[in-house]
KOLNUMAR-328996 format. One record per atom (N, C-alpha, C): atom name; z, y, x. Coordinates in pm, 1 decimal, decimal comma. Atoms other than C-alpha are relative to their C-alpha. Layout:
% residues N
+----+----------+----------+----------+
: at :       c3 :       c2 :       c1 :
+----+----------+----------+----------+
: CA :        Z :        Y :        X :
...
+----+----------+----------+----------+
END
This chain:
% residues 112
+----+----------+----------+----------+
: at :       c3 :       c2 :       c1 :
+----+----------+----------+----------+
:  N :    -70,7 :   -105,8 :     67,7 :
: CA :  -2223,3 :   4321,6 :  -3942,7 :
:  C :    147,7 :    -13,8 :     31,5 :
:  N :   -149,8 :     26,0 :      7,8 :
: CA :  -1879,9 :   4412,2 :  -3911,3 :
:  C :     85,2 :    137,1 :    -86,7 :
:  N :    -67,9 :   -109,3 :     57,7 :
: CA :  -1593,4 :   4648,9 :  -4065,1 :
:  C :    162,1 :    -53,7 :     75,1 :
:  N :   -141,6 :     28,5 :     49,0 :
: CA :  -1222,9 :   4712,1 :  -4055,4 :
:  C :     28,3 :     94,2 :   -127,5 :
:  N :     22,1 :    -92,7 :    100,5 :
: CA :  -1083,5 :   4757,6 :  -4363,2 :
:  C :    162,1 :     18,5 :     -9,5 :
:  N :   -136,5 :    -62,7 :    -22,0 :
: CA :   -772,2 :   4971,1 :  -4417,9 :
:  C :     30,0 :      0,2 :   -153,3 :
:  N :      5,6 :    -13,5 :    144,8 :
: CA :   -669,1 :   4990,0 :  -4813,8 :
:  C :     45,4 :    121,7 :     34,0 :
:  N :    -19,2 :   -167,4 :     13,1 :
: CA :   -678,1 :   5351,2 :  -4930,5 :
:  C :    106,9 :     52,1 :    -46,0 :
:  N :    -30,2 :      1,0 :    125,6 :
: CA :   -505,2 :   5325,0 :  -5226,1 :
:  C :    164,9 :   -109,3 :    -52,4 :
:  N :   -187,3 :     50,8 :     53,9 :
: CA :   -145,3 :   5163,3 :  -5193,2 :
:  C :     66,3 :     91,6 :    -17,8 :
:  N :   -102,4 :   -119,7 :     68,6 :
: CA :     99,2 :   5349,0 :  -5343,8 :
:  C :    142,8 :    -88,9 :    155,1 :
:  N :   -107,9 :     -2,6 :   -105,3 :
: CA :    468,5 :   5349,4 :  -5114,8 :
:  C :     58,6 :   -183,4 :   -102,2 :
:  N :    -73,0 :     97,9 :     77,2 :
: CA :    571,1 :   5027,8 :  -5361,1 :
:  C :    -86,6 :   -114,8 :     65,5 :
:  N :    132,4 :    101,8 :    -32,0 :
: CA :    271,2 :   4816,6 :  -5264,2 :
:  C :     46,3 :    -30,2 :    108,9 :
:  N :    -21,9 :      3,2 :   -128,1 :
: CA :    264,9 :   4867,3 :  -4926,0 :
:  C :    162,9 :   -104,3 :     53,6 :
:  N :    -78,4 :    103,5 :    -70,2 :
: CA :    609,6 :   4781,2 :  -4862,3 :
:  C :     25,6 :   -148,6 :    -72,9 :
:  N :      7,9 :    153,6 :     67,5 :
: CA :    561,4 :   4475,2 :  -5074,0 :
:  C :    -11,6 :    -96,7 :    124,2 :
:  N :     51,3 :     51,0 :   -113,0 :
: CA :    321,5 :   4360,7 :  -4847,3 :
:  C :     66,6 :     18,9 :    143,9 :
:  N :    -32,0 :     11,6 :   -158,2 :
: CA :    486,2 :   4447,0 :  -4496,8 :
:  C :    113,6 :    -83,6 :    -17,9 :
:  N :    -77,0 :     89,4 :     45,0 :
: CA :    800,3 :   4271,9 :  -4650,5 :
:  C :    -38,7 :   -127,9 :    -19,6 :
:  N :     51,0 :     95,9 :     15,2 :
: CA :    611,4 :   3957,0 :  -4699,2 :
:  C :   -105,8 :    -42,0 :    119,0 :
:  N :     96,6 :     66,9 :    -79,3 :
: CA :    398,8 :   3968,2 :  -4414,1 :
:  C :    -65,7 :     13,3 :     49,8 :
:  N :    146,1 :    -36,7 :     19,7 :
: CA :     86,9 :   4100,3 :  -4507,2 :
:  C :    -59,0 :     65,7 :     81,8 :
:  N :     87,2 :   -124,1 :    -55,0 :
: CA :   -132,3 :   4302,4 :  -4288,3 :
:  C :    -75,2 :     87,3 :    -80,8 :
:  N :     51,9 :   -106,0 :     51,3 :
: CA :   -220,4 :   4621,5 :  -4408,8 :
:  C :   -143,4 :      9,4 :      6,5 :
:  N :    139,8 :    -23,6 :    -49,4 :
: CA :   -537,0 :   4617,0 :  -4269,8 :
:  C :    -92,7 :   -120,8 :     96,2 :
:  N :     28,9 :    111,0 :      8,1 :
: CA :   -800,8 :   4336,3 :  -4179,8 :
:  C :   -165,8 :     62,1 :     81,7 :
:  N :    118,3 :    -22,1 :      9,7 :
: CA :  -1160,9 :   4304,7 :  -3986,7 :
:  C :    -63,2 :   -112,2 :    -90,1 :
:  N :     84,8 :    133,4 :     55,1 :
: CA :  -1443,3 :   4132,6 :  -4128,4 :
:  C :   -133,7 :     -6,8 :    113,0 :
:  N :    120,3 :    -23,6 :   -129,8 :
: CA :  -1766,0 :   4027,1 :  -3868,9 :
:  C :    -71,1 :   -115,7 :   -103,1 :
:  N :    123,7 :    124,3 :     87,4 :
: CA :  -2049,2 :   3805,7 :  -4070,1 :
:  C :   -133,5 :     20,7 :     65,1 :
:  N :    178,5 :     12,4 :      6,5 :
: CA :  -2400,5 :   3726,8 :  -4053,9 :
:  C :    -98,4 :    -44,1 :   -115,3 :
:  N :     93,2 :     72,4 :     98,6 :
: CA :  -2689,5 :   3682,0 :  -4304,5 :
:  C :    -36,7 :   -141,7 :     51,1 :
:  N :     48,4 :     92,5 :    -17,9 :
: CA :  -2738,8 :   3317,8 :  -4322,0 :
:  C :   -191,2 :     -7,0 :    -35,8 :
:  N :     98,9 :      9,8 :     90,0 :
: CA :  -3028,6 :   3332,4 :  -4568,8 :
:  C :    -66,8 :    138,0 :    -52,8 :
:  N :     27,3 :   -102,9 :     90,6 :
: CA :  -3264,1 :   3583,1 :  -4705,2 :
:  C :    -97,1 :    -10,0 :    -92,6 :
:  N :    142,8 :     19,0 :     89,7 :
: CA :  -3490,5 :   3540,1 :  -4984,1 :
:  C :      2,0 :    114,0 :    -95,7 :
:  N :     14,4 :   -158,8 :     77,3 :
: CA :  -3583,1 :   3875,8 :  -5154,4 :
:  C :    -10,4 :     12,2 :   -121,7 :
:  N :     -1,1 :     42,8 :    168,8 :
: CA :  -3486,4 :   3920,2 :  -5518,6 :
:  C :     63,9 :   -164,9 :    -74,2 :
:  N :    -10,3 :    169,3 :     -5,0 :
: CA :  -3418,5 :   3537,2 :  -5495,3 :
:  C :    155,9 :    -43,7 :     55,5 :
:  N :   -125,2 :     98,2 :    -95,3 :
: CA :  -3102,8 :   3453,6 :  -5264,3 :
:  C :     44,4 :     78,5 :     91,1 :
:  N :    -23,8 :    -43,7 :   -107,1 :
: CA :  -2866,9 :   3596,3 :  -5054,7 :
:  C :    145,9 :    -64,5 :     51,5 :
:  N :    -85,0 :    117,5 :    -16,9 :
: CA :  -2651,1 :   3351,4 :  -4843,1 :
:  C :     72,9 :     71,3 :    151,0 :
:  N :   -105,8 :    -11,9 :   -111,6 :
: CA :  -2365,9 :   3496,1 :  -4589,8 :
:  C :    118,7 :    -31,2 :     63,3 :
:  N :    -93,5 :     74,7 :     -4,0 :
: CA :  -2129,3 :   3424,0 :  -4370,7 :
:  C :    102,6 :    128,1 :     62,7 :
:  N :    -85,0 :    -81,0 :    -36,0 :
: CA :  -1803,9 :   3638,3 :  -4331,9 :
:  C :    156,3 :    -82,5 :     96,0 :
:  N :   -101,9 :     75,0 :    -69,9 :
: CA :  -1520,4 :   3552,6 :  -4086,7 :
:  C :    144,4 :    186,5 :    -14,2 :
:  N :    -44,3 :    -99,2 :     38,6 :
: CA :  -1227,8 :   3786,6 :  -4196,8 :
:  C :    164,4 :    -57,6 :    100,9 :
:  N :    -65,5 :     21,7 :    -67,3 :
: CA :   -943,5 :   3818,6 :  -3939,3 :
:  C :    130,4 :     84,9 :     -0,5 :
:  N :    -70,5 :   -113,7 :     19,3 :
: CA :   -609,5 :   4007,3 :  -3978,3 :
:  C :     62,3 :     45,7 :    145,5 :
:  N :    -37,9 :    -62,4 :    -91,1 :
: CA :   -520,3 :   4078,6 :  -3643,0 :
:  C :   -136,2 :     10,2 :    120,4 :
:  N :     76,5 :     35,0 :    -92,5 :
: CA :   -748,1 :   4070,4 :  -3306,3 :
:  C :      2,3 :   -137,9 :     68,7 :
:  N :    -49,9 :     82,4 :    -90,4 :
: CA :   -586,8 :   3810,0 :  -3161,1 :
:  C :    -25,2 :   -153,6 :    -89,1 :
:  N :     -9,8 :    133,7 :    107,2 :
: CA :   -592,9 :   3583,1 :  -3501,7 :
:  C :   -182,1 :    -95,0 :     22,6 :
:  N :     81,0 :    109,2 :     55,6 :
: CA :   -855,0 :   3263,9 :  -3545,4 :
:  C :   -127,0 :     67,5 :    -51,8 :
:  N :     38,1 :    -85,9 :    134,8 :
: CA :   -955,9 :   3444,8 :  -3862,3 :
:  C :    -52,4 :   -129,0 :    -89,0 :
:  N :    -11,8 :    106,6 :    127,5 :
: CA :  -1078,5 :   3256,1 :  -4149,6 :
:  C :   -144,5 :     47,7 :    -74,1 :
:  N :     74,6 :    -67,3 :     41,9 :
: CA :  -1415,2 :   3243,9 :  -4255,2 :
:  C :    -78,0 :    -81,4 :   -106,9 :
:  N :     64,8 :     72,0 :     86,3 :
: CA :  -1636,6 :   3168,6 :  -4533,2 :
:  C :   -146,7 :     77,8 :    -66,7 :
:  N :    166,5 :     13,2 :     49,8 :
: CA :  -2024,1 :   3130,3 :  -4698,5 :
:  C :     33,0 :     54,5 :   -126,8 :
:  N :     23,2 :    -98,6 :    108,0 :
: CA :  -2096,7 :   3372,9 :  -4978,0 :
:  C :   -148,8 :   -108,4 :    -55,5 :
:  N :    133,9 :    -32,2 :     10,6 :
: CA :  -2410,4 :   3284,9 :  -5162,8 :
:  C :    -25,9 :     57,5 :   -156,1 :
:  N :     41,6 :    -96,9 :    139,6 :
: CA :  -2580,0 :   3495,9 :  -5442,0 :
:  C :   -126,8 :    -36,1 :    -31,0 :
:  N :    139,0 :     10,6 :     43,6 :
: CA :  -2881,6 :   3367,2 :  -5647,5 :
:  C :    -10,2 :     76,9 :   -111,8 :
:  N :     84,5 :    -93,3 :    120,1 :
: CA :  -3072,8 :   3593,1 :  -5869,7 :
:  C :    -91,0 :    -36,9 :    -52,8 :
:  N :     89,2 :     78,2 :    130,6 :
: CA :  -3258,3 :   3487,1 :  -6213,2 :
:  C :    -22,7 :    114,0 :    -45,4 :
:  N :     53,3 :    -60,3 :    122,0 :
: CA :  -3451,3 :   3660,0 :  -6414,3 :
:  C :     24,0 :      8,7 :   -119,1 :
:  N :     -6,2 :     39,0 :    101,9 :
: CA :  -3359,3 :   3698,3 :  -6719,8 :
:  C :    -42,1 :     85,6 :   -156,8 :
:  N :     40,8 :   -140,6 :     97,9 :
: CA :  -3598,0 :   3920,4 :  -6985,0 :
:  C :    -22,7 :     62,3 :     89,5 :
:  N :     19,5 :   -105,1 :    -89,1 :
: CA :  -3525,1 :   4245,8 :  -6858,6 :
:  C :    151,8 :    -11,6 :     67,9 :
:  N :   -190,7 :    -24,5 :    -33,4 :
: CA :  -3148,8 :   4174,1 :  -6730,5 :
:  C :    -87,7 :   -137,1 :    117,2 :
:  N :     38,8 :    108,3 :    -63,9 :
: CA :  -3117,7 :   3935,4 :  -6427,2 :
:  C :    176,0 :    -50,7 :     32,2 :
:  N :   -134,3 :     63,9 :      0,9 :
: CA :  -2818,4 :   3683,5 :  -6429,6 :
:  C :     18,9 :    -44,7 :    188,3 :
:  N :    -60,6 :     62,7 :   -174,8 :
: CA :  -2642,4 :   3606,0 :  -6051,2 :
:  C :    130,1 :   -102,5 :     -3,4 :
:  N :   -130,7 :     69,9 :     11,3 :
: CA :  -2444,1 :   3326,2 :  -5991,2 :
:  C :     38,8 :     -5,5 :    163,4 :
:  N :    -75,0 :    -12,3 :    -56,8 :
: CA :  -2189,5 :   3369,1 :  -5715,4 :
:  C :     74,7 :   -136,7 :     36,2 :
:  N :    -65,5 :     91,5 :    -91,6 :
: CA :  -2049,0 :   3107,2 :  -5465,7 :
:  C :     92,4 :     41,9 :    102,1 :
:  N :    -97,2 :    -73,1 :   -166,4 :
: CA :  -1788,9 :   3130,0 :  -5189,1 :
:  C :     52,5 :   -106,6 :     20,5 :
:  N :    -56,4 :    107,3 :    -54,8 :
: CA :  -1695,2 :   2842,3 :  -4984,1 :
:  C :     74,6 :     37,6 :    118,5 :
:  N :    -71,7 :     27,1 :   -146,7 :
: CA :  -1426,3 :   2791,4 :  -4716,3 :
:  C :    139,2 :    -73,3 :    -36,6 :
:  N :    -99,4 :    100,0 :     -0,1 :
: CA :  -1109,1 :   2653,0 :  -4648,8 :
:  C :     81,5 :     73,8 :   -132,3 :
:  N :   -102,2 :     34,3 :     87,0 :
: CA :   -888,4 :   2573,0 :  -4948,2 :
:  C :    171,3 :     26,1 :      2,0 :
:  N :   -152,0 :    -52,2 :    -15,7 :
: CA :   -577,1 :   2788,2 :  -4879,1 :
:  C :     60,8 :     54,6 :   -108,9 :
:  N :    -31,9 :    -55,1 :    127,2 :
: CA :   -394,8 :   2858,1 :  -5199,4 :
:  C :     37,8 :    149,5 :     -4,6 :
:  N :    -33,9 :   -202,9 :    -42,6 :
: CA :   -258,9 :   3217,0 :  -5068,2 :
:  C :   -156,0 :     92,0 :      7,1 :
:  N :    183,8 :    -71,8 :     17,4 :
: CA :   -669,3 :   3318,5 :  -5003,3 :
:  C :    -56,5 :    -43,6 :   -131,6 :
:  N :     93,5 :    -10,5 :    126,6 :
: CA :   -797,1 :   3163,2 :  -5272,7 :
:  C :     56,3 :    108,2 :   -106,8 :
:  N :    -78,5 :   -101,6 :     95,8 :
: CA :   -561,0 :   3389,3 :  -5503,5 :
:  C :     14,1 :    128,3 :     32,4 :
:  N :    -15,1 :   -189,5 :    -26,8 :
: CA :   -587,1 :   3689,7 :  -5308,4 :
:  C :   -182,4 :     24,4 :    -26,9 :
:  N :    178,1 :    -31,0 :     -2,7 :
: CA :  -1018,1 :   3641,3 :  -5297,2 :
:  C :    -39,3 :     27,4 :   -135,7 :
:  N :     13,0 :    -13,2 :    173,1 :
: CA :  -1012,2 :   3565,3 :  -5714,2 :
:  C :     32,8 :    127,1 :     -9,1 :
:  N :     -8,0 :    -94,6 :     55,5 :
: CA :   -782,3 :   3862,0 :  -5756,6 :
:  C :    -55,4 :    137,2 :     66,4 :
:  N :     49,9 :   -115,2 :    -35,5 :
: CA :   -997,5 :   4097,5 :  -5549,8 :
:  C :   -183,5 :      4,5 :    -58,1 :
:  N :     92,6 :     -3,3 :     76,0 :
: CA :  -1323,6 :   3945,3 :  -5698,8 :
:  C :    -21,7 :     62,9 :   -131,3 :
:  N :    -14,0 :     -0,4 :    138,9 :
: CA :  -1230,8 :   3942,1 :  -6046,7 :
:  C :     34,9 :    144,4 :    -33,6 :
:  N :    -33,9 :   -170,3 :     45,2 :
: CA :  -1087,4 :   4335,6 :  -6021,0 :
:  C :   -150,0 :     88,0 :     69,1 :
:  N :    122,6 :    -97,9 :      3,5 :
: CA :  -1479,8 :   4448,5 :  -5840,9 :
:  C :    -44,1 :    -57,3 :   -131,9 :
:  N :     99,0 :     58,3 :    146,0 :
: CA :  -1673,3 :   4248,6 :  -6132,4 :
:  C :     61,8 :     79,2 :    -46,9 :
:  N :    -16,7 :   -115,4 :    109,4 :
: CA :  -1473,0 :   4457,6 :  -6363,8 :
:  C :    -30,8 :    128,3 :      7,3 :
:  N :     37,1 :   -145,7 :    -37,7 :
: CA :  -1523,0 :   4793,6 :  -6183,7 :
:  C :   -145,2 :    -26,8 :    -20,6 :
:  N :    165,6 :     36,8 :     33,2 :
: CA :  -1895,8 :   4661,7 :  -6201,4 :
:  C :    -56,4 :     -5,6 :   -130,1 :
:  N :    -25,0 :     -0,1 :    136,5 :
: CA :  -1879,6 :   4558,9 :  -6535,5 :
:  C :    -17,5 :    124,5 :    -92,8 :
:  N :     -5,7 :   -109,5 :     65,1 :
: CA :  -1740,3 :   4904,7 :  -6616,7 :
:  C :   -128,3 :    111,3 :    -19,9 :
:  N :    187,8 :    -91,3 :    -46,7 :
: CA :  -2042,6 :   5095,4 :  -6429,7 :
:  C :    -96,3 :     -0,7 :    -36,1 :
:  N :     91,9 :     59,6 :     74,0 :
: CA :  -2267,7 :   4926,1 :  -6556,8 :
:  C :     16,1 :     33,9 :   -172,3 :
:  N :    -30,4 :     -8,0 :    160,8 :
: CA :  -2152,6 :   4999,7 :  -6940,3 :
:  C :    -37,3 :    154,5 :    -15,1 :
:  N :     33,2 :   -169,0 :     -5,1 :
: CA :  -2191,2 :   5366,4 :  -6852,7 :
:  C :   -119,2 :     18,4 :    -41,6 :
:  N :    154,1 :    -58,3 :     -7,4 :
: CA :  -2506,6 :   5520,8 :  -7002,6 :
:  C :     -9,7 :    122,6 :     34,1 :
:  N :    -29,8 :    -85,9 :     11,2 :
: CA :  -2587,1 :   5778,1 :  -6915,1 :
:  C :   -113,1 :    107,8 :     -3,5 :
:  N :    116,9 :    -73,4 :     90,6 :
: CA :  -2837,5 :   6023,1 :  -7109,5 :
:  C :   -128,3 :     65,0 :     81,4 :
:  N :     94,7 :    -84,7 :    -72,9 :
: CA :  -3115,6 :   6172,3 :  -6918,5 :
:  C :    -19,7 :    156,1 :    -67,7 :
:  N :    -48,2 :   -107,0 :     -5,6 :
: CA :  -3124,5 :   6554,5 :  -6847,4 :
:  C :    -77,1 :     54,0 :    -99,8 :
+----+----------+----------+----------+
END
């Protein structure tokens, strides 16, 4: 699998945050399923690169799925290198889907 991903959604403040500091606007990602176990496990590996030319920087996802009742609990892993600038940009892009997830999930929504 692969992507590039462009953010949609910077405002003119953002943006030049980031080009002021550094940042690349825009980033690929290229992975592979390590693992597949259906309903059970899903173990990948993403290598996320901000230029063409860069290294890139990659790391192991894995997702196990429990049963739980009728709800099923997932616990979430992510290993790679220990860079304090990624780890704090990966948390604060995790931690803001779970909430959009979170939110979606809270939605009911009535049948017609």
């Amino acid at each position: 699998m692969s992507m590039r991903y462009v953010p949609a959604m910077l405002g003119p403040k953002s943006r030049d945050a980031l080009l002021a500091a550094g940042i690349p606007l825009s980033f690929f990602l290229r992975g592979r399923i390590r693992e597949l176990e259906r309903h059970r496990r899903l173990v990948f590996e993403l290598t996320l690169t901000l230029d063409r030319a860069g290294a890139g920087i990659t790391t192991v996802t894995q997702l196990d799925f429990e049963p739980v009742g009728s709800n099923t609990r997932v616990k979430l892993v992510v290993a790679g290198k220990n860079d304090p600038h990624w780890v704090t940009l990966g948390r604060a892009n995790l931690e803001g889907q779970l909430d959009r997830l979170g939110r979606s999930l809270s939605t009911t929504v009535e049948p017609a």
